[in-house]
Each structure stands twice: as C-alpha cells, then as structure tokens.
C-alpha positions as CSV (number, residue, x, y, z in Angstrom):
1,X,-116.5,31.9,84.3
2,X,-115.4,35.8,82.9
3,X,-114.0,35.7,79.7
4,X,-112.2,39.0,79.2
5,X,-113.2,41.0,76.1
6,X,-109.5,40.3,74.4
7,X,-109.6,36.1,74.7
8,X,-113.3,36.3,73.5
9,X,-112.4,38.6,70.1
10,X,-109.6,36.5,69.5
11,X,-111.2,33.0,69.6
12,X,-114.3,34.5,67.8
13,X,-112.2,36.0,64.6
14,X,-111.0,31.9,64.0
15,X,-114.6,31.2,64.0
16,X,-115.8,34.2,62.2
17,X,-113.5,33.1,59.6
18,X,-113.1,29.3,59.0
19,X,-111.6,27.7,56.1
20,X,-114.2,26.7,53.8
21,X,-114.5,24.7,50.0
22,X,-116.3,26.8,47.6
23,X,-118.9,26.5,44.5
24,X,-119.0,29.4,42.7
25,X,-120.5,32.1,45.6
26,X,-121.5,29.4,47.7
27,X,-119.2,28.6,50.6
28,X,-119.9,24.7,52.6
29,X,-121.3,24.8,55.1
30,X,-119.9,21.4,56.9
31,X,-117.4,23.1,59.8
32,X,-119.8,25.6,61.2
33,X,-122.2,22.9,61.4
34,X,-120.2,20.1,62.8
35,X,-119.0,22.9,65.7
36,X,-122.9,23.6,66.0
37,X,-123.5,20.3,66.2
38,X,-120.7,19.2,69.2
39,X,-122.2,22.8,71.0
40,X,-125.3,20.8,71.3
41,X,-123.8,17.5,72.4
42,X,-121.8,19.6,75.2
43,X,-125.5,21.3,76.4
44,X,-127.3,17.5,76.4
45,X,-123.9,16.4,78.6
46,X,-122.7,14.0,75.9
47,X,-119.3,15.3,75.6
48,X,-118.1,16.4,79.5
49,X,-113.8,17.1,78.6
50,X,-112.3,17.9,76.2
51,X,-112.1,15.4,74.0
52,X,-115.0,14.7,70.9
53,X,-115.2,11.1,69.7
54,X,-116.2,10.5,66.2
55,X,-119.4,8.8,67.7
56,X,-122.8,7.8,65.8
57,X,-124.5,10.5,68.3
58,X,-121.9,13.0,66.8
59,X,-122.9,12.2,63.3
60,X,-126.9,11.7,64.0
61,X,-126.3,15.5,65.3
62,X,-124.3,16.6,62.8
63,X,-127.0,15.0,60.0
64,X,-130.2,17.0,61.9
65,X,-127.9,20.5,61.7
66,X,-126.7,19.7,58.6
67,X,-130.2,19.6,56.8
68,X,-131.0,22.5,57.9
69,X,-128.5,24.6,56.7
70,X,-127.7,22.3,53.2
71,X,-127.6,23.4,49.7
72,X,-129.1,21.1,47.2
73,X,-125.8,20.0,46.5
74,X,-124.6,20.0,49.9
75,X,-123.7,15.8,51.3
76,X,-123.5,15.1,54.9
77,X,-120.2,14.1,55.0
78,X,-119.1,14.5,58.4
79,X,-115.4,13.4,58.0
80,X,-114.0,16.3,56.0
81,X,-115.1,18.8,58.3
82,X,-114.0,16.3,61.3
83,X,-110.4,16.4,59.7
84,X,-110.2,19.6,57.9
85,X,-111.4,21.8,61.1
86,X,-107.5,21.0,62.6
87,X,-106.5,23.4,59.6
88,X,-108.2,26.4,61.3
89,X,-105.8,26.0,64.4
90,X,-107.8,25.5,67.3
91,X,-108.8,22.3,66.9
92,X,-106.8,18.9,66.1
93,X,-107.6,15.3,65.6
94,X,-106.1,12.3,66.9
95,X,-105.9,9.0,67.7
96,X,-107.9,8.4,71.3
97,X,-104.8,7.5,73.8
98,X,-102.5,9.7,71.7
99,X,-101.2,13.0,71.7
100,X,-100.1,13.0,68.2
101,X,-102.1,14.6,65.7
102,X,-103.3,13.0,62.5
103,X,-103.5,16.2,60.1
104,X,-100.4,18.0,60.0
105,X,-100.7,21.3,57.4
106,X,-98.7,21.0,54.1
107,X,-99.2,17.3,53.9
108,X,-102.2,16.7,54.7
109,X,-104.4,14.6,51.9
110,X,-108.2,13.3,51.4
111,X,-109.9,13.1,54.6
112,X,-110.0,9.3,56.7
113,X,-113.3,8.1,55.6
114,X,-115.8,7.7,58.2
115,X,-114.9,4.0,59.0
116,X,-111.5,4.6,59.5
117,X,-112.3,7.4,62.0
118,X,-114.6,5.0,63.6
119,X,-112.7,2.2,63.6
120,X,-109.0,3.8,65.0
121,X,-110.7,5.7,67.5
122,X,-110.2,9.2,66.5
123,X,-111.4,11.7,68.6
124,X,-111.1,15.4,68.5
125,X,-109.7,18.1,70.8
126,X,-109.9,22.0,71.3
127,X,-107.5,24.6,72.1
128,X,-107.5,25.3,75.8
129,X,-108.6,29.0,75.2
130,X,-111.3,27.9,73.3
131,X,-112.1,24.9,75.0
132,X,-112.6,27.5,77.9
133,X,-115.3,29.2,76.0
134,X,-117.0,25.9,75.3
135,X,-116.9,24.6,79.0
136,X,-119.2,27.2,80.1
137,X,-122.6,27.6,79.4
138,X,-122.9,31.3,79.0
139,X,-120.0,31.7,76.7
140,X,-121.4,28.2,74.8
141,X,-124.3,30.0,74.3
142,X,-122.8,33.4,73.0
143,X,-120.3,31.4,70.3
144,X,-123.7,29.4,69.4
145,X,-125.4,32.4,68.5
146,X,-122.0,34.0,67.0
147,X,-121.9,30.9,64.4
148,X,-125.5,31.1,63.7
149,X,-125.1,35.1,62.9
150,X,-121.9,34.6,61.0
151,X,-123.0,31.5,59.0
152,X,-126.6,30.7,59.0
153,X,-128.4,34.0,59.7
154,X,-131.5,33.6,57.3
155,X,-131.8,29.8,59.5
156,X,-131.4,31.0,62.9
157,X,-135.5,30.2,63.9
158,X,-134.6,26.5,62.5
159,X,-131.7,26.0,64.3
160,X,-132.5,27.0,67.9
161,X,-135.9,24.3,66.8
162,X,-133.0,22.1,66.9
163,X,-131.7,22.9,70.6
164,X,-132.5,20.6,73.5
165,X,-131.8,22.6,76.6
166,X,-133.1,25.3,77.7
167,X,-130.4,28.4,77.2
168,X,-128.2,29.5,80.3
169,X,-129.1,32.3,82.4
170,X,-126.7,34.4,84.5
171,X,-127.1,33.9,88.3
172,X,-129.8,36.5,89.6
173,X,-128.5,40.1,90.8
174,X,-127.5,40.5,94.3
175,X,-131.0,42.3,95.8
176,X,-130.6,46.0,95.9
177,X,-128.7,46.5,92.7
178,X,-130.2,48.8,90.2
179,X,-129.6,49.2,86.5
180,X,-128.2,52.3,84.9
181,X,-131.1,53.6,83.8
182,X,-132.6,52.4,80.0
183,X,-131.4,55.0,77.8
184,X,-128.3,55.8,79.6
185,X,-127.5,52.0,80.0
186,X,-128.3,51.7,76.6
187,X,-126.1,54.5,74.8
188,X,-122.9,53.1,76.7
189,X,-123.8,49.7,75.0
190,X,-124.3,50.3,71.6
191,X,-121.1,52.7,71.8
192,X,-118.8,50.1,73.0
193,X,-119.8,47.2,71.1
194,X,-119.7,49.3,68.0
195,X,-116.3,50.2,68.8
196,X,-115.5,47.0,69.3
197,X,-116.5,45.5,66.1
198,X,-115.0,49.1,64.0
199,X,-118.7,49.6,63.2
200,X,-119.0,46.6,60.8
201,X,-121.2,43.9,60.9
202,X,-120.1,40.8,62.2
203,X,-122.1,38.7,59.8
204,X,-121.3,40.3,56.5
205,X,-118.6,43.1,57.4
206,X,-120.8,45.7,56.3
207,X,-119.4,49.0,57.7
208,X,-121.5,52.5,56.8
209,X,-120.1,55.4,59.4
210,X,-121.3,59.3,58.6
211,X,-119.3,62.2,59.7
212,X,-117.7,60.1,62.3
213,X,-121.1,59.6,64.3
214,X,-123.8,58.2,62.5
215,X,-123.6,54.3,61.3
216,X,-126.4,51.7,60.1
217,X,-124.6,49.0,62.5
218,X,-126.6,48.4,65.2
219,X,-125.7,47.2,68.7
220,X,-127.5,43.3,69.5
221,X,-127.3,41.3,72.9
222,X,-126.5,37.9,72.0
223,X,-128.5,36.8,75.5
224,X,-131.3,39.2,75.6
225,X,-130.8,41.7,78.4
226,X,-134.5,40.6,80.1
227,X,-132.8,37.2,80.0
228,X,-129.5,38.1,81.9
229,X,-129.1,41.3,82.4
230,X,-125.2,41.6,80.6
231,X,-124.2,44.2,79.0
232,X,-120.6,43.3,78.7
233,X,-118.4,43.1,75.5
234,X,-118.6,39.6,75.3
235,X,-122.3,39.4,75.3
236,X,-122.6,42.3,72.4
237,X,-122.1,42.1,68.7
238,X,-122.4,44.4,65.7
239,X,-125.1,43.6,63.3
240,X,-126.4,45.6,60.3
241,X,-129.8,46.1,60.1
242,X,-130.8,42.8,58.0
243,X,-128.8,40.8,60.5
244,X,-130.6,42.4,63.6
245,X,-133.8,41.5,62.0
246,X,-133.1,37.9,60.9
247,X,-131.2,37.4,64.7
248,X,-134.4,38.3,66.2
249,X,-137.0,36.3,64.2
C-alpha cells in the first residue's frame, strides 16, 4: 500500500506529539508504549481489524514494553493510556458492539479501572487514516521505528529485542532496474527529507542550518536501504547526529 508523503506527515505529527502527564522534566511514558505494544500484537496476527480489545495479551504486551522504557516511578497501568489515548484524536474507545465512544473531551474523568474495561467489553478503534498506516506492514514498521526515535531513542536495541517477527521487506525490484547511482541517489535523499522535516530533528527538534546550506541534521532510512531499497519520503526521517547514532545501535 503507498502512503503519499502528505497522509504520512500528518498522521506522524499526532504521534510525534501525544499528550503526556509530567514529573518535573520527565514525561510518561504509557501512550507510546501501549501503541508500541498493539504494533506488535498486529505483526504476531493478534489483532486482524480494526478494533483492539482490552485483552490479558494486550496487557501482558503492554507490561514487557512497558519495563523497558519505565522510570523508577513509572506503574504499568495500562488503563489510563487505554482511555486517555482518545484525547489525542485518532483513537477512541468504546463499548464492543457500540459505536458510541466512552471518553468525550471536556468531561472526561479518572480512567475505567482495568476491570471495568475488562468486564464491559471495551475495545479500542483507530482513525481510518491511521488505521491505514497500521494495516500495512511496511508503514507499521516505519511508525514503529518513528515512536521508538521520538520517544525511546536511548532503548531502541531493547525494544526491537522485544519484536517477534521478522521486519517487512518491500517486494524485490523488477530484474533490469538499476539504482541511481550511490552518491547521486544519495544527495537527492538527504536533500528531500531534510526539507521535509525544516532541517530539525524529529526526535528532539533540534534545527542547526549555516548560510542556508550546511545543517548538523542528518538524513536516516527508517528501513535500511540494503533492506528495501526505498528512498521515498515516507521511509526518511531527520535525525541529529545523537539520534542517528542511538537509531543505529
């Protein structure tokens, strides 16, 4: 499935900045896991439509991400991000065989507790825009890797410990097509994405441009090319140098 490079930016600004509870500098990490967690449950087949019940294999997930990306005063506790995410506007929860959603902004109060959501049978649903990213692979993959730079940068080696599949790869070239040459191929890359992204990184918003030219942002595949050979938009991002470095470890 093509995602064009406007539907991708747009979906990926909600996610690049969710609505989180603070501690002093330290922002929770509970919605960027619990999306993390229901990528993985859509790559192992446990989730086919859209539609995400509040499961124990949702929790279980949730729990295994969660410790990884914790504070010391982080707790697991999967129901405020379950409720809270509908706040960020692509997501909503609900009862199972109903339409009508349970969190509506302005009067919204404490989160159902985790029996409750058990118990009624709520279940969760996506935007169709972004439910279209998270219904294929490739673009799964690419919003994975787009939380994990955002959010969890530093944990990025622990994280793709926790993945079960293998990652997607793009269907094989037709046989007698060539590349652009390296260099070349390469220039027209990092020029595009970093005009994309206005030369800031996408993880901290870092933005350093000399004389109109020269900027400490670098260009990084989110799929690496000898992987599948993509160098669209939607398979670039803007990193500074830190965030290049802890992407690839």
């Amino acid at each position: 499935m093509a995602v064009d490079n406007q539907t991708w930016e747009h979906w990926l600004e909600r996610v690049y900045n969710l609505r989180r509870d603070k501690q002093g500098s330290h922002e929770r990490p509970h919605k960027p896991a619990l999306l993390l967690s229901i990528i993985d449950l859509l790559d192992r087949g446990v989730i086919l439509e859209n539609l995400v019940p509040f499961s124990d294999e949702l929790v279980r997930t949730f729990k295994r991400y969660f410790e990884v990306v914790r504070a010391s005063n982080d707790t697991p506790t999967i129901e405020n991000p379950f409720y809270f995410l509908s706040g960020d506007k692509f997501w909503q929860v609900s009862l199972r065989n109903s339409s009508e959603p349970l969190y509506r902004e302005g009067y919204a109060s404490a989160a159902p507790s985790v029996g409750q959501l058990r118990d009624q049978g709520v279940a969760g649903r996506f935007a169709d825009g972004f439910w279209s990213l998270l219904s294929d692979p490739i673009s799964r993959h690419q919003l994975r890797e787009a939380l994990i730079a955002r959010y969890f940068p530093e944990k990025r080696e622990e994280l793709a410990g926790l993945v079960s599949q293998p990652q997607p790869h793009q269907a094989a070239r037709p046989l007698g097509e060539e590349l652009p040459p390296a260099p070349a191929r390469d220039a027209a890359f990092r020029r595009m994405i970093l005009e994309v992204y206005d030369y800031r990184c996408a993880a901290c918003g870092m933005r350093v441009l000399l004389n109109q030219r020269i900027s400490l942002v670098v260009a990084a595949h989110l799929i690496p090319f000898e992987v599948s050979p993509n160098d669209k938009p939607t398979n670039g991002m803007a990193l500074c140098p830190n965030h290049h470095w802890a992407m690839g470890q």
